[in-house]
Structures are given as C-alpha cells and as structure tokens.
Chimera marker file (.cmm) of the C-alpha trace (Angstrom):
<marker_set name="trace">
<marker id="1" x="0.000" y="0.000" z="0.000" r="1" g="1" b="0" radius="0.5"/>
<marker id="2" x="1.364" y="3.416" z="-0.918" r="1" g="1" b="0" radius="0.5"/>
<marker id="3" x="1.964" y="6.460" z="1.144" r="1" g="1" b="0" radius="0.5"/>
<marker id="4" x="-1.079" y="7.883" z="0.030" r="1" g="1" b="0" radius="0.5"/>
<marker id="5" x="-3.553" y="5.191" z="0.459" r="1" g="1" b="0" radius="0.5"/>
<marker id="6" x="-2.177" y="4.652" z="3.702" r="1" g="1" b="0" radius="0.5"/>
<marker id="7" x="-2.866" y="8.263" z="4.382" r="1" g="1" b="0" radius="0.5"/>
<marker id="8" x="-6.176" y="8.389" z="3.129" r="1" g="1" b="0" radius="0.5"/>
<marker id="9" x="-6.707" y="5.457" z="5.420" r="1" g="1" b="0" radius="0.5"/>
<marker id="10" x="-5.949" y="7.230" z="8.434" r="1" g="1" b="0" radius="0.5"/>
<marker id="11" x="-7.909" y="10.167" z="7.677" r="1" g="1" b="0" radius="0.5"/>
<marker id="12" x="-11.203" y="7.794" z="7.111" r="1" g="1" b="0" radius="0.5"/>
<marker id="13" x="-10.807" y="5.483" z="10.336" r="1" g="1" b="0" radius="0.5"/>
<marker id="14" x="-10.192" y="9.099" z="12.521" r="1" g="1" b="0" radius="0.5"/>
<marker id="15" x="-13.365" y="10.598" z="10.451" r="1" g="1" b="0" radius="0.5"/>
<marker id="16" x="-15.086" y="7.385" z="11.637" r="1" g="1" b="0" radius="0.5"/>
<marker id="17" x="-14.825" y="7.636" z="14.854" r="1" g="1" b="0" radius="0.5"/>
<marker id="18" x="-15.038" y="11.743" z="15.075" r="1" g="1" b="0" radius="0.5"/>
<marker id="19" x="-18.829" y="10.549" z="13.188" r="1" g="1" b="0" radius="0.5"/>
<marker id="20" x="-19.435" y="7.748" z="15.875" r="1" g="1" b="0" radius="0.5"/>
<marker id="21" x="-18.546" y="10.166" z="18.632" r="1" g="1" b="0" radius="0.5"/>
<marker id="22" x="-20.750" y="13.249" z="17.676" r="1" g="1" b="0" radius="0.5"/>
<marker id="23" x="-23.616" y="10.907" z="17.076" r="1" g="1" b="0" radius="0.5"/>
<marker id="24" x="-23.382" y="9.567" z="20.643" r="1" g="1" b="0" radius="0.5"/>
<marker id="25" x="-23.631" y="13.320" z="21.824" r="1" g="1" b="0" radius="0.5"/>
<marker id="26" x="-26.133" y="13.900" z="19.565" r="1" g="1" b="0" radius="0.5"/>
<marker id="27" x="-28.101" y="10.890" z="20.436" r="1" g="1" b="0" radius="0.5"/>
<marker id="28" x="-27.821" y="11.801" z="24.333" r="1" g="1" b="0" radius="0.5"/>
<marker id="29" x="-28.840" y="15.194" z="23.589" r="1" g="1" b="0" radius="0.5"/>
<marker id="30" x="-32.143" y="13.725" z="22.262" r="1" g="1" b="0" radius="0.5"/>
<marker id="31" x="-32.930" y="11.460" z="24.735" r="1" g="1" b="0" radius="0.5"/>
<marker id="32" x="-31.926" y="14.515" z="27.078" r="1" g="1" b="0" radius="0.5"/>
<marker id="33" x="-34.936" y="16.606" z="24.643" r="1" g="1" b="0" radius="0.5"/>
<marker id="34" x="-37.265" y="14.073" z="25.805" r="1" g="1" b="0" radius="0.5"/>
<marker id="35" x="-37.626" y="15.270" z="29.385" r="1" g="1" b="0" radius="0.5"/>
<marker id="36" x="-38.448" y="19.031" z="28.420" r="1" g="1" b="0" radius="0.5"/>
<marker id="37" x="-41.983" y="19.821" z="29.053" r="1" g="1" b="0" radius="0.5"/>
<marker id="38" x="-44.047" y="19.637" z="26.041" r="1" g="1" b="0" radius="0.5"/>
<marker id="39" x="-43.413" y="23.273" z="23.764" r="1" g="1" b="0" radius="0.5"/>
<marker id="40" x="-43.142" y="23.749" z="20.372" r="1" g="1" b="0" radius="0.5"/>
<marker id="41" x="-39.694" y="24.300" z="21.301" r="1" g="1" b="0" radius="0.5"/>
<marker id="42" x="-39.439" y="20.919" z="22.554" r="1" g="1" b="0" radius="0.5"/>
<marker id="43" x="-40.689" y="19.568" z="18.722" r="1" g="1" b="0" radius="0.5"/>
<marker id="44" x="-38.473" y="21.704" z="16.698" r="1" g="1" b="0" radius="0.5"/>
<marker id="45" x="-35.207" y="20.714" z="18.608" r="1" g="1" b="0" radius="0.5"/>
<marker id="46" x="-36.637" y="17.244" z="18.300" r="1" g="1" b="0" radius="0.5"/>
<marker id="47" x="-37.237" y="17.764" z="14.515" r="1" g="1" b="0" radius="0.5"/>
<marker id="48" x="-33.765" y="19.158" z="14.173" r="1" g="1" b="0" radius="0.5"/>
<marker id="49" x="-32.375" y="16.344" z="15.758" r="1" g="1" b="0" radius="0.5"/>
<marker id="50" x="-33.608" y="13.742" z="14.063" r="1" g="1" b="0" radius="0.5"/>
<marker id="51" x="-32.512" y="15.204" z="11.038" r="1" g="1" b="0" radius="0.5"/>
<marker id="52" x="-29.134" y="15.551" z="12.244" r="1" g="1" b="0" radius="0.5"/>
<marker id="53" x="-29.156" y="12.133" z="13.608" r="1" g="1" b="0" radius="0.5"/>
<marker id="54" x="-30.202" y="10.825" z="10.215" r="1" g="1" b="0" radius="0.5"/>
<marker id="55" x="-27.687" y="12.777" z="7.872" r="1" g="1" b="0" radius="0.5"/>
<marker id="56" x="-24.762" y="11.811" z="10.434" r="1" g="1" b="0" radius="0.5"/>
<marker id="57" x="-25.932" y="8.438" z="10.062" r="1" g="1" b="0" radius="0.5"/>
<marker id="58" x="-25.952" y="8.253" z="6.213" r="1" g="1" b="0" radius="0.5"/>
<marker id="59" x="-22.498" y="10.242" z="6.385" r="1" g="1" b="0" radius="0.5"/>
<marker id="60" x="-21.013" y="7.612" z="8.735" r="1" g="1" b="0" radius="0.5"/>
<marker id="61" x="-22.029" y="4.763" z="5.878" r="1" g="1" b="0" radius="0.5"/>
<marker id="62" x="-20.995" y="6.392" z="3.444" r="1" g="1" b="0" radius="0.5"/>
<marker id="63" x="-16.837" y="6.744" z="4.968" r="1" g="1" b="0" radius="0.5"/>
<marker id="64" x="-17.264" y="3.094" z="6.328" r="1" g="1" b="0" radius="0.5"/>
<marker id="65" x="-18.392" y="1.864" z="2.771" r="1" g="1" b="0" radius="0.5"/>
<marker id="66" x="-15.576" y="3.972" z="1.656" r="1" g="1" b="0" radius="0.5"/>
<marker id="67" x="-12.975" y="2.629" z="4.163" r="1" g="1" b="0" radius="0.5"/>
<marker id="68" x="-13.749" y="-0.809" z="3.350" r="1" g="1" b="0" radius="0.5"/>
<marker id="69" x="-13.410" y="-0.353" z="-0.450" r="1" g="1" b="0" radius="0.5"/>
<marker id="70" x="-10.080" y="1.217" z="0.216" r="1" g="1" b="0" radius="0.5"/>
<marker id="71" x="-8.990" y="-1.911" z="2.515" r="1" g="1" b="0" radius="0.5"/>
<marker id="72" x="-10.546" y="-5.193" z="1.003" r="1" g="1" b="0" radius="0.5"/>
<marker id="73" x="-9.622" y="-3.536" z="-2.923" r="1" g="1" b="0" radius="0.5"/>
<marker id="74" x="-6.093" y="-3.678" z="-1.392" r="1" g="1" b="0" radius="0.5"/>
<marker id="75" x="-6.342" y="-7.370" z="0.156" r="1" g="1" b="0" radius="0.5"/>
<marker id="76" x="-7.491" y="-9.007" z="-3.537" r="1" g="1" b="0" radius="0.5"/>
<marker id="77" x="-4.829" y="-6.896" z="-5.159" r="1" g="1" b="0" radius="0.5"/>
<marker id="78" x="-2.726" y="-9.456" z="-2.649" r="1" g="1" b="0" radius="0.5"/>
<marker id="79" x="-1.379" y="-6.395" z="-0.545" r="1" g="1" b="0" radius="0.5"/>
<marker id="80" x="-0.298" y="-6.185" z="2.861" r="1" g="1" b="0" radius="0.5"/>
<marker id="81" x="-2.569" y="-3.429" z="5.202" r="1" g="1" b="0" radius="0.5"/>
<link id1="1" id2="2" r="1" g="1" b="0" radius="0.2"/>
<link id1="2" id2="3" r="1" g="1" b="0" radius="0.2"/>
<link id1="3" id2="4" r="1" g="1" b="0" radius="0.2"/>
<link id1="4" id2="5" r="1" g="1" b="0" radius="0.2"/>
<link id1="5" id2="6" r="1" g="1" b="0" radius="0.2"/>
<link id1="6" id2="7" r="1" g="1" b="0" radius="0.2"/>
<link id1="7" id2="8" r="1" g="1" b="0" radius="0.2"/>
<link id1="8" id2="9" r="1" g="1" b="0" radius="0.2"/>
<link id1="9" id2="10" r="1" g="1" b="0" radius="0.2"/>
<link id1="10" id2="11" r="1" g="1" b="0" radius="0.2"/>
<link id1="11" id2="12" r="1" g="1" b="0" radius="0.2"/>
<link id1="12" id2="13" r="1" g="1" b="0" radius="0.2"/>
<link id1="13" id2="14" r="1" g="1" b="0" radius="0.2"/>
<link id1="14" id2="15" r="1" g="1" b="0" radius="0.2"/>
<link id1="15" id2="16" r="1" g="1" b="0" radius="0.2"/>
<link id1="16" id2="17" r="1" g="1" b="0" radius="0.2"/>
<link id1="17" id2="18" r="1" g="1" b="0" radius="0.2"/>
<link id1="18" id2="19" r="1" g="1" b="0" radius="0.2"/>
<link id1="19" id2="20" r="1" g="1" b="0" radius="0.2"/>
<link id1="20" id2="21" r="1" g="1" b="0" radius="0.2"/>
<link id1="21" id2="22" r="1" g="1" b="0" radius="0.2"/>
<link id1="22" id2="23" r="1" g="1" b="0" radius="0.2"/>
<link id1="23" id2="24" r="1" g="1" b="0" radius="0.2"/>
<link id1="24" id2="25" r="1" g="1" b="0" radius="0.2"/>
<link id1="25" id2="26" r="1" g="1" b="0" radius="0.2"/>
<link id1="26" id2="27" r="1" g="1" b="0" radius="0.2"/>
<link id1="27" id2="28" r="1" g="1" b="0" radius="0.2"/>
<link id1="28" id2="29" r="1" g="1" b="0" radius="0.2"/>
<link id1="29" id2="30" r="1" g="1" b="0" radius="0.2"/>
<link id1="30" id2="31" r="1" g="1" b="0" radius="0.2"/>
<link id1="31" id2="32" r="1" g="1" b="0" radius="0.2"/>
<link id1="32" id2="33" r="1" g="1" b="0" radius="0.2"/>
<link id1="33" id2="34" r="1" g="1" b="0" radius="0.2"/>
<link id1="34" id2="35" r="1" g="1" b="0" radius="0.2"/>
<link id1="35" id2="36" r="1" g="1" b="0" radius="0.2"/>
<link id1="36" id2="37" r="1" g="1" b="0" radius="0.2"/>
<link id1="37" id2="38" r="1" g="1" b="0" radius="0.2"/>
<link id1="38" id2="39" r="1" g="1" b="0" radius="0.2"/>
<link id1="39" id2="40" r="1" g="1" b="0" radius="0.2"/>
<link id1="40" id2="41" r="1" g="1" b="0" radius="0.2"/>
<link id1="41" id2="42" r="1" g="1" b="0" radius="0.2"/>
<link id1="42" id2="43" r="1" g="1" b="0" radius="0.2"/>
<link id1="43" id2="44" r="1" g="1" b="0" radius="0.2"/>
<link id1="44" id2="45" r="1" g="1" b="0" radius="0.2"/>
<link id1="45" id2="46" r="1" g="1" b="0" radius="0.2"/>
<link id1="46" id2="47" r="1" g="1" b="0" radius="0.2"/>
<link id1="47" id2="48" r="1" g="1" b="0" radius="0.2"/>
<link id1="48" id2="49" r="1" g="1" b="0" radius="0.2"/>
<link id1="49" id2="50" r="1" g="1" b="0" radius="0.2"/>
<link id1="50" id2="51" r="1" g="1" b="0" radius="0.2"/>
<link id1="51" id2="52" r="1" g="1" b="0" radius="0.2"/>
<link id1="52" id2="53" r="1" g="1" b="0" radius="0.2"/>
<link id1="53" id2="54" r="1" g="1" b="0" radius="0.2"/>
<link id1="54" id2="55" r="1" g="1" b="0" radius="0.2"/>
<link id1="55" id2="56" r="1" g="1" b="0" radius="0.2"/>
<link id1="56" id2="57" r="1" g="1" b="0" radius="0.2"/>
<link id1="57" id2="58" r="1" g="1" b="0" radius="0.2"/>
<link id1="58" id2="59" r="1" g="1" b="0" radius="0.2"/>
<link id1="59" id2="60" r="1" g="1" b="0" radius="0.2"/>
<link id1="60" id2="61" r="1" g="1" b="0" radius="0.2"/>
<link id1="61" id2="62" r="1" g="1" b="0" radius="0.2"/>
<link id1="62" id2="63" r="1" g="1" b="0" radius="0.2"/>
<link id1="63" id2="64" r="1" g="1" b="0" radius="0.2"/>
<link id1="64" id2="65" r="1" g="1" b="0" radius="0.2"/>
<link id1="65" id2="66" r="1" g="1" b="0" radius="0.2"/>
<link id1="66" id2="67" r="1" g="1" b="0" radius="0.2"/>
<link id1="67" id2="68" r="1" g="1" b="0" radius="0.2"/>
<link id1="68" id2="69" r="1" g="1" b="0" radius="0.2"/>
<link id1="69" id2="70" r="1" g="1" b="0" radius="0.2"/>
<link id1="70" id2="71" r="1" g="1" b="0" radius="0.2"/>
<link id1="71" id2="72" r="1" g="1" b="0" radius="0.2"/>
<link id1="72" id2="73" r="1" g="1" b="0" radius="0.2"/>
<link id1="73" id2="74" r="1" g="1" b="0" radius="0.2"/>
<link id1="74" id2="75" r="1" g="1" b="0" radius="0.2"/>
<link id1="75" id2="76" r="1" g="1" b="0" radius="0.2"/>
<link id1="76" id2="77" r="1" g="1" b="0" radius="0.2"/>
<link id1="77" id2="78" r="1" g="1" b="0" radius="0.2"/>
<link id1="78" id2="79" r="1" g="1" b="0" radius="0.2"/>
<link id1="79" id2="80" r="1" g="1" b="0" radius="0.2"/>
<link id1="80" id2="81" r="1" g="1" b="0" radius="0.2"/>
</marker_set>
C-alpha cells in the first residue's frame, strides 16, 4: 500500500470515529430533549435532531463503505494493510 492510500486510510478510520462520537452526543442530547416539558420548542429541537441524527448516520455509511473499499480492494490486489 502506498503512502497515500495509507494516508487516506488514516484520515477515514479518525473521520469514523469523530462521526461515531458526535452521534453519541447527539443521540444523548435527544434522549436529554425528551424530558423538556411539552413546547413547540421541545418539537423543533426534536425535529432538528432527528434530522441531524439521520444525515450523520448516512455520512457515517458512506466513509465506512468507503474505508472498506479502500482496505478489502487492497487485500485481492494481494497487498499487505
């Protein structure tokens, strides 16, 4: 694997986990959302979110199905990680 895979490597497993870490905060702030009394400020932080919650979630696919391609391309090719 060259410099620059190995690189771009790196960058996607510390991306990963930055995702994974600021969805758990995220997540806890929802649950937190939960025991406000009921306001329409209560249902548009909830709204917000949810949203949030969902694009980090399709964002975190996305670099694992990216980190994967980058690892098990390298492993037919018959390269060493």
């Amino acid at each position: 694997m060259d410099e620059l895979t190995k690189t771009k490597v790196n960058n996607l497993i510390a991306l990963r986990q930055l995702i994974t870490q600021v969805l758990t905060v995220l997540t806890g702030g929802l649950v937190g959302v939960f025991l406000m009394p009921n306001t329409a400020f209560k249902i548009f932080l909830l709204i917000f979110g949810i949203y949030f919650t969902a694009k980090l979630i399709a964002t975190l696919a996305n670099t694992i199905t990216e980190l994967n391609s980058y690892l098990y391309s390298n492993k037919r090719k018959g390269g060493k990680i």
